[in-house]
C-alpha positions, -999 to +999 in steps of 0.1 A: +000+000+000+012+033-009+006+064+011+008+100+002+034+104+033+063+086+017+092+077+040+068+087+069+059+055+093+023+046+095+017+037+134+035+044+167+050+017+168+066+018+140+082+052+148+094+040+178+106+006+159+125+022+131+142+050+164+156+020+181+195+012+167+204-021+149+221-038+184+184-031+202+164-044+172+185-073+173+177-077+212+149-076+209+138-100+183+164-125+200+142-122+231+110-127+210+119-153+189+138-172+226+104-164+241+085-179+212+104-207+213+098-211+254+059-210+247+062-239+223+081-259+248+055-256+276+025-259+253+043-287+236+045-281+199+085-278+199 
């Protein structure tokens, strides 16, 4: 989808997504994909 704000971000989130730097980023989807992973352990699908 293309908006008439090009280069702008569309939500919150994403502004605050696209602030953090690379290292962060990285943290932090380690700790989501590691916390994915956790949840499929206990509910037994991994």
């Amino acid at each position: 989808m293309v908006s008439d704000t090009a280069g702008q971000p569309d939500s919150p989130l994403v502004d605050r997504w696209t602030a953090l730097d690379r290292g962060w980023q990285a943290l932090a989807l380690g700790l989501g994909v590691v916390a994915v992973h956790a949840a499929g352990q206990v509910a037994g699908v991994f």
